[in-house]
Structure formats: structure tokens, C-alpha cells
C-alpha positions in Angstrom: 218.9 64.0 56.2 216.1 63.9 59.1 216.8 65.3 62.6 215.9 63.4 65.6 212.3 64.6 65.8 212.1 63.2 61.6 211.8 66.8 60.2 214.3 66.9 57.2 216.9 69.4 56.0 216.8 70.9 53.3 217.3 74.3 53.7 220.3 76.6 54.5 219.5 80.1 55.4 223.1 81.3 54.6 223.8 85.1 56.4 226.3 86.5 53.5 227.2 89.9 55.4 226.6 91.1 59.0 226.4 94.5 57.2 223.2 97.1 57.0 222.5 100.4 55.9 219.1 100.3 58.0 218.7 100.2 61.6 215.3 98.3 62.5 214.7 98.4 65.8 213.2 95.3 66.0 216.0 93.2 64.3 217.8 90.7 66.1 220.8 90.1 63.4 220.7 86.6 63.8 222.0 87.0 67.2 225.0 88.7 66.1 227.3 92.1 66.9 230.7 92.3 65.6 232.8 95.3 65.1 234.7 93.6 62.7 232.2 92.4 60.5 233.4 93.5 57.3 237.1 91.6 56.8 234.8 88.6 58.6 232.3 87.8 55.7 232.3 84.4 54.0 234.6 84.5 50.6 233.2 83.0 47.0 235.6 80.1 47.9 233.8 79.4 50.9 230.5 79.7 49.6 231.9 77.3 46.5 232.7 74.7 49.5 229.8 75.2 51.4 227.8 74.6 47.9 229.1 70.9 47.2 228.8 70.1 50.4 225.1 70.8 50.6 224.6 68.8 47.4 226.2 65.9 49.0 223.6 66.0 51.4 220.6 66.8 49.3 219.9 70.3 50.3 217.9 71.7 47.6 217.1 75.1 48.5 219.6 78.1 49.7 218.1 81.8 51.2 220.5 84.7 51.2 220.2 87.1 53.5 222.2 89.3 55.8 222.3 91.9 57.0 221.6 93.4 54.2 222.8 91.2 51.0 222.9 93.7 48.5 226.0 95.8 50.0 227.5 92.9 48.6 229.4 93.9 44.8 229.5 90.0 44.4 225.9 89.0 45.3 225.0 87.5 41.8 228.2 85.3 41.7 226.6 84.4 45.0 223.4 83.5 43.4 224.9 81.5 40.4 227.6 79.8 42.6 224.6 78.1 44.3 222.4 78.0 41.3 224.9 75.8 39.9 224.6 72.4 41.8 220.3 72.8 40.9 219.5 74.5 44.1 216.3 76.8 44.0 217.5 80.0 45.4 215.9 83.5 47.0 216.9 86.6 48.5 215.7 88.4 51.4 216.4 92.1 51.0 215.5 95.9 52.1 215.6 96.1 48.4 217.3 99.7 48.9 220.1 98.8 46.8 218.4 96.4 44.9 218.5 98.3 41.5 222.4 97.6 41.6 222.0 93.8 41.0 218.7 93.2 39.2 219.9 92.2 35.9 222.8 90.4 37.4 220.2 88.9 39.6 218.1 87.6 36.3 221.1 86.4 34.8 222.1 84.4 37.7 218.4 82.3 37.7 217.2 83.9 41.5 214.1 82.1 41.9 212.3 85.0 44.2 213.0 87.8 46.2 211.6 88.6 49.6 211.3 92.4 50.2 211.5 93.9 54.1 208.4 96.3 53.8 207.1 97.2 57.3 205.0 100.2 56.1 203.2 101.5 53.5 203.2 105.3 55.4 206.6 106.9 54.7 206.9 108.1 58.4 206.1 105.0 59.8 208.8 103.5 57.4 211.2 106.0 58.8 210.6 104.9 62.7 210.7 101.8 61.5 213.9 101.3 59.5 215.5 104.9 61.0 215.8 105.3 57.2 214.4 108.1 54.5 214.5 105.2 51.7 211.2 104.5 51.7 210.2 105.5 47.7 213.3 103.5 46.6 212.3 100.7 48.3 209.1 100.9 46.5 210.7 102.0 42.7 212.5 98.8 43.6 210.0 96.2 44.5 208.3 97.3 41.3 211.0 97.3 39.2 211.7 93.7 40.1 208.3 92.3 39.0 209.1 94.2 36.2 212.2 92.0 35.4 210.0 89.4 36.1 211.3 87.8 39.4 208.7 86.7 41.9 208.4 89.0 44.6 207.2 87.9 48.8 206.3 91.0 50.9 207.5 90.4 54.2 206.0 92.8 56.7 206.7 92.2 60.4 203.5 93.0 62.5 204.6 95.9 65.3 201.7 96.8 67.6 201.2 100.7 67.6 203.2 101.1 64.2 201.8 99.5 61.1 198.4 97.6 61.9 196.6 100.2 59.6 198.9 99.6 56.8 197.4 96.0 56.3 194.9 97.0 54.0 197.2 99.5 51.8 200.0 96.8 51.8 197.3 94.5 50.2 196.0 96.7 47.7 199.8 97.4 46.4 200.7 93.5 46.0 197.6 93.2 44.1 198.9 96.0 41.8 202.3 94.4 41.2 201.0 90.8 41.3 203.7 90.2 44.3 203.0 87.8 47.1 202.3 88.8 51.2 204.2 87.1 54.3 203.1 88.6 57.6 205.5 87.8 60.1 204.8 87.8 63.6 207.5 89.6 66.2 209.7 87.1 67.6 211.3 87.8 71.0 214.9 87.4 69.4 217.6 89.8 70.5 217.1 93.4 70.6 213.4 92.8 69.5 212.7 90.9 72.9 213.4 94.1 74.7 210.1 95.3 73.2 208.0 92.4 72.6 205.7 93.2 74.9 205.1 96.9 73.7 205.0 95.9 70.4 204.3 92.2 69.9 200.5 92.1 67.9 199.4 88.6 68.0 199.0 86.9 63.8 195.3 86.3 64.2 194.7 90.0 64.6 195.9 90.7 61.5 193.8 87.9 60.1 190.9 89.2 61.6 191.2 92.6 59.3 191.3 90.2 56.3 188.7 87.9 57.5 185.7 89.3 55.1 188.7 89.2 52.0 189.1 85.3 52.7 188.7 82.7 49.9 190.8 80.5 50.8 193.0 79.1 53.5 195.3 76.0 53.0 198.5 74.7 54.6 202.1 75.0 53.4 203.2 71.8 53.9 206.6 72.1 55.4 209.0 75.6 56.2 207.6 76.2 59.2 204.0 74.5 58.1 202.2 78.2 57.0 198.7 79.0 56.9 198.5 80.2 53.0 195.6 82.5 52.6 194.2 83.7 49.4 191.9 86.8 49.2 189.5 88.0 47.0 192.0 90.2 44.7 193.9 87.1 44.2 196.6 88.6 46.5 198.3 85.2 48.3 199.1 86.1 51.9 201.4 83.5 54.0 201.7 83.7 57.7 204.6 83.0 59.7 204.0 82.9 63.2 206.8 81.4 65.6 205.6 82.6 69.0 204.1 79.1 71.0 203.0 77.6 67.7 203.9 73.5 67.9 203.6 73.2 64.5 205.6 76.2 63.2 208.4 74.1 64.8 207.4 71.0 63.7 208.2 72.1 59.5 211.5 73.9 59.9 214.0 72.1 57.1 216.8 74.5 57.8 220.2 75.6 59.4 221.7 78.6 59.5 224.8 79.7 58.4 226.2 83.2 59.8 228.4 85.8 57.5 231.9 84.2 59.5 231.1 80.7 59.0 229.5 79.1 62.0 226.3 77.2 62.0 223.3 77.4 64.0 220.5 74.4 63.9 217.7 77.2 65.4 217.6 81.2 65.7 216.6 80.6 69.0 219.9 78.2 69.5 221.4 78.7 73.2 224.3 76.4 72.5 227.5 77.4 71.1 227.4 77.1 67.2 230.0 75.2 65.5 232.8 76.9 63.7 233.0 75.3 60.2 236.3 78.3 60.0 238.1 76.3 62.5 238.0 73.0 61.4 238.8 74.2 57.5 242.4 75.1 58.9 243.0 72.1 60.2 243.0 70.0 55.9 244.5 71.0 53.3 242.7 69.4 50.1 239.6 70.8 48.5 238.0 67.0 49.1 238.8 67.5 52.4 237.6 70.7 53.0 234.2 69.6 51.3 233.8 66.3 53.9 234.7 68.6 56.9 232.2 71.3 55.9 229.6 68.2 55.6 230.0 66.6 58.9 230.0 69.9 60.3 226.3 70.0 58.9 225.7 66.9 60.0 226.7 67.8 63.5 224.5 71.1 63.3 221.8 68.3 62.2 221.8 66.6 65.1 221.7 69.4 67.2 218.3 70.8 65.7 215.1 70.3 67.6 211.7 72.6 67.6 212.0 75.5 69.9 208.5 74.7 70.9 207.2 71.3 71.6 204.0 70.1 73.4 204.4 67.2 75.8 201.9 64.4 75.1 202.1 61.6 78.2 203.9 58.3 76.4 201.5 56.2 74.8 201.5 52.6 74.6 202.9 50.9 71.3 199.8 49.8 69.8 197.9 53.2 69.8 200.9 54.9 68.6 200.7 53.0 65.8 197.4 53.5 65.2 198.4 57.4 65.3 200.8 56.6 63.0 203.0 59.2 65.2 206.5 57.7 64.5 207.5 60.3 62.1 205.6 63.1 64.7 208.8 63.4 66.9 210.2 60.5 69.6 212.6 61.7 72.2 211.5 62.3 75.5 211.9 65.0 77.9 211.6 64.1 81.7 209.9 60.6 80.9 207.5 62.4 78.5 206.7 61.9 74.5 207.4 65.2 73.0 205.1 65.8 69.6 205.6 68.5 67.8 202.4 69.5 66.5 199.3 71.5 67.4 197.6 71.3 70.7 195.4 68.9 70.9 194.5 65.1 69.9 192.0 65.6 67.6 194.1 68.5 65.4 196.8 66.1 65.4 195.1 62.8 64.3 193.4 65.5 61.2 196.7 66.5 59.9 197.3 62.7 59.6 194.5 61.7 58.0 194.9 64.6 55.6 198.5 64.7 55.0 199.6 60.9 55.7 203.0 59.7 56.8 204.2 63.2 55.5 202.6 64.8 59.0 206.3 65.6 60.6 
């Protein structure tokens, strides 16, 4: 399936609990606050129905994440359940709890697990997270790679907290052979209360590592990340949502909230659609399955980029020379809408490097 701008799904973030034993106080919750969240969370036979569905429609991949996942007892069913149809699966974690479902973990087939690790200082972790868990969040992320299951740092940059921790956090993936993904603040929820306190721009960061550098190369697709490797092999992706055109321009998912709704962006002002409320309306498994997928289909055609940058409409024969067709087509205010990088001339090198395959 493509959206309207030609980007594909194939993706669903899926939010298994709205529960958390930490309190970051940057976290946005996927837009979420409900008292109730608990007796609300998407059952096994939900997740079973939401797994055929998405092989109907040639999702390949599935992220679980919360809340926190792991206050889950069922979590490696979870995994399995979507393991099953041939997805590739991962789980995003505070990996406090983690040492609960690693072997379950293994013997369900997760594919990788990204760790929240926002300092390598335990008092900083504490301010952080409002939580004293910072060695067992550590034990864990080691004891993973020692299980064998690829493990992504994810480290949110916060201005006046952890920008001396860069070069620590480093040094420890190259010690446990574990990936880095720098992620920049995103003004979502009760993070965009502070986003100007604490919002550090990605290139700063990059500029700490820029004597480390070995390598820089593109992930092609999910959000279109700069990959850079440094010189202790350590691989460091960067995702970094605020005004970047081309972050936009490589989502491939949906999300899918612990009570069943679906959201085509995080940054979605539109009401999301309640896959719950249609379920009660069939009876039949099969018919259950199809509502579930045109309800996907409907998120579908509600995704666009958060960020676009307007190019003026262009006349037919030079935008076939741009070969700009799969680049995005619908127009805002009489305007072609691109999503991509600022200018022209960044634009017409992604094609000539990357081919039709430039969304």
C-alpha cells in the first residue's frame, strides 16, 4: 500500500499498554492520558486480528512499544503472535523489567530491541526518568547482547541534561557491540511545554562526533536516517523530526494505540479511527479481519508528512525530467508539495543516487 504522497506502509508501531513505571518528563505517551488504562489494553485476540490483517496488506514489520511493554506478563506471546505471519519484529523498552522476558523473548524470534537510555550519569538518569533504576537498566542492556539479541540505544537529546554523556554513551555501545539512535526532542505533548528549554538541535551532537566520523550514509526509508559509523565501529543513526522534509518523506508506518485506534502520524490533529467500534458491529472472525483492514486502509489514506516544502507547480515535461512523480503530488493552495530536502539541487542528487525509489 502507498499513501497519496507514494510513501509505502509497511510498518505498524503497535502501543501494547498505556502503562509505565517511569515518569520522563519529556514523554508525550503517544498523545494519550487515561485513568483507565489498564482494563483498556489490546487482548491476544485482538492482536491475533490485527496480525492477519496486516499480512493481507503486506506489512512486514511490527514495533512494540508502550508505555512501557514489559509490564506486560504476555509480551512474548505478543512477539510470537506477530512473528508468526513472517513479520520482523522489535521492541522499544526502558529495559527495567527486561530480565523478566529475555528468554521468552529469544524463544519468540524478537529481531532487536531498542533500549530508552537518556544518561550514562546515574543522577541525570534519575531527573530524567524520576526513577533510581538506572544500574538495572544497564545489567539489562548487557544481559540482552548476552542472549544475543541486537540491541539500538535510543538516547533523546535534552539541552542542559545529557550533552556530556555523548561520548560515555559511545564508549559503552562499543563495549557491548550495541547500536546508537540519537533522537532529537520532538515538541509532542508534555515535551512541547519545554521544547524550548530543552530542545538541542541533532547537528550539535554530530558536531562532538565529527573527528570520530568514518562514515555517513543514508537509511533508505523509516524516516530516511543519516547512519553514521565512527571509528570504534559503534553505528550511530539519527532521527531528527523537527523541520526536516525528508524525515517525513520515509515514514512507512501507522500507529496503533493500547485501546485500539489508529493514528496515520504522532503529530495527527484529526480524530483517530476506532478499529473497537467497528469490531462490534460483525460477528465472524473473516469479518472482523476485513473490518480491521479497511480500517487501515482508511488510516492510509489519511497519512501525509507533517512537514512538507512547497515547490511552485512545474510544467509536465520538467517534471518528468525530475522524475518527481513518486516525490509527492497533491497540492496545497495551488502549490506542488515535495516532500524532500530544501532545495533543487539536493533533491535532483537523491534521484540520481537512489532512482525511482527517491519517495
Amino acid at each position: 500500500m502507498f499513501d497519496r504522497y507514494g510513501r509505502p506502509l509497511t510498518n505498524l508501531r503497535v502501543m501494547v499498554t498505556g502503562r509505565c513505571n517511569f515518569s520522563c518528563f519529556f514523554c508525550h505517551m503517544e498523545g494519550y492520558r487515561d485513568p483507565d488504562i489498564a482494563s483498556r489494553e489490546l487482548s491476544l485476540e485482538e492482536l491475533e486480528l490485527l496480525a492477519s490483517a496486516a499480512r493481507r496488506l503486506g506489512v512486514r514489520a511490527f514495533k512494540v512499544t508502550g508505555g512501557e511493554p514489559t509490564l506486560r506478563r504476555d509480551l512474548a506471546s505478543i512477539v510470537a503472535l506477530f512473528k508468526s505471519i513472517g513479520a520482523y519484529v522489535s521492541l522499544t523498552t526502558n529495559a527495567s523489567l527486561l530480565h523478566l522476558h529475555l528468554r521468552g523473548l529469544v524463544d519468540a524470534g524478537l529481531d532487536h530491541i531498542n533500549v530508552s537510555l537518556h544518561a550514562m550519569r546515574e543522577s541525570v538518569f534519575s531527573r530524567i526518568t524520576g526513577s533510581n533504576m538506572f544500574r538495572r537498566v544497564v545489567d539489562n542492556i548487557v544481559a540482552a547482547r548476552e542472549y544475543g539479541i541486537p540491541v539500538k540505544i535510543n538516547f533523546v537529546i535534552l539541552r542542559g541534561y545529557n550533552e556530556d554523556d555523548v561520548e560515555e554513551l559511545i564508549d559503552f555501545a562499543a563495549r557491548i557491540d550495541a547500536r546508537v539512535q540519537f533522537i532529537e526532542l520532538h515538541p509532542v505533548g508534555k515535551a512541547a511545554k519545554r521544547f524550548r528549554d530543552h530542545y538541542l538541535p541533532r547537528w550539535r551532537i554530530l558536531e562532538r562526533l565529527e573527528n570520530r566520523i568514518v562514515e555517513i550514509k543514508y537509511r533508505v526509508g523509516l524516516h530516511n536516517r543519516p547512519i553514521i559509523v565512527l571509528d570504534n565501529g559503534v553505528v550511530v543513526e539519527v532521527v531528527g523530526p523537527v523541520g526536516n522534509y525528508f524525515f517525513c518523506a520515509g515514514c512507512t508506518r501507522i500507529r496503533v494505540t493500547y485501546d485500539f485506534k489508529l493514528i496515520p502520524c504522532l503529530n495527527w490533529k484529526g480524530e483517530p479511527i476506532d478499529v473497537r467500534e467497528r469490531l462490534r458491529r460483525v460477528r465472524s472472525v473473516e469479518e472482523k479481519v476485513e473490518a480491521i483492514v479497511d480500517s487501515i486502509r482508511e488510516a492510509n489514506r489519511l497519512r501525509e508528512p507533517y512537514v512538507l516544502y512547497p515547490l511552485k507547480a512545474l510544467p509536465a515535461r520538467e517534471m518528468r525530467k525530475w522524475k518527481t512523480a513518486r516525490l509527492g503530488l497533491p497540492k496545497r493552495d495551488g502549490r506542488l508539495c515535495i516532500p524532500g530536502e530544501r532545495s533543487r539541487e539536493h533533491i535532483e542528487r537523491i534521484i540520481a543516487e537512489w532512482g525511482d525509489y527517491a519517495y
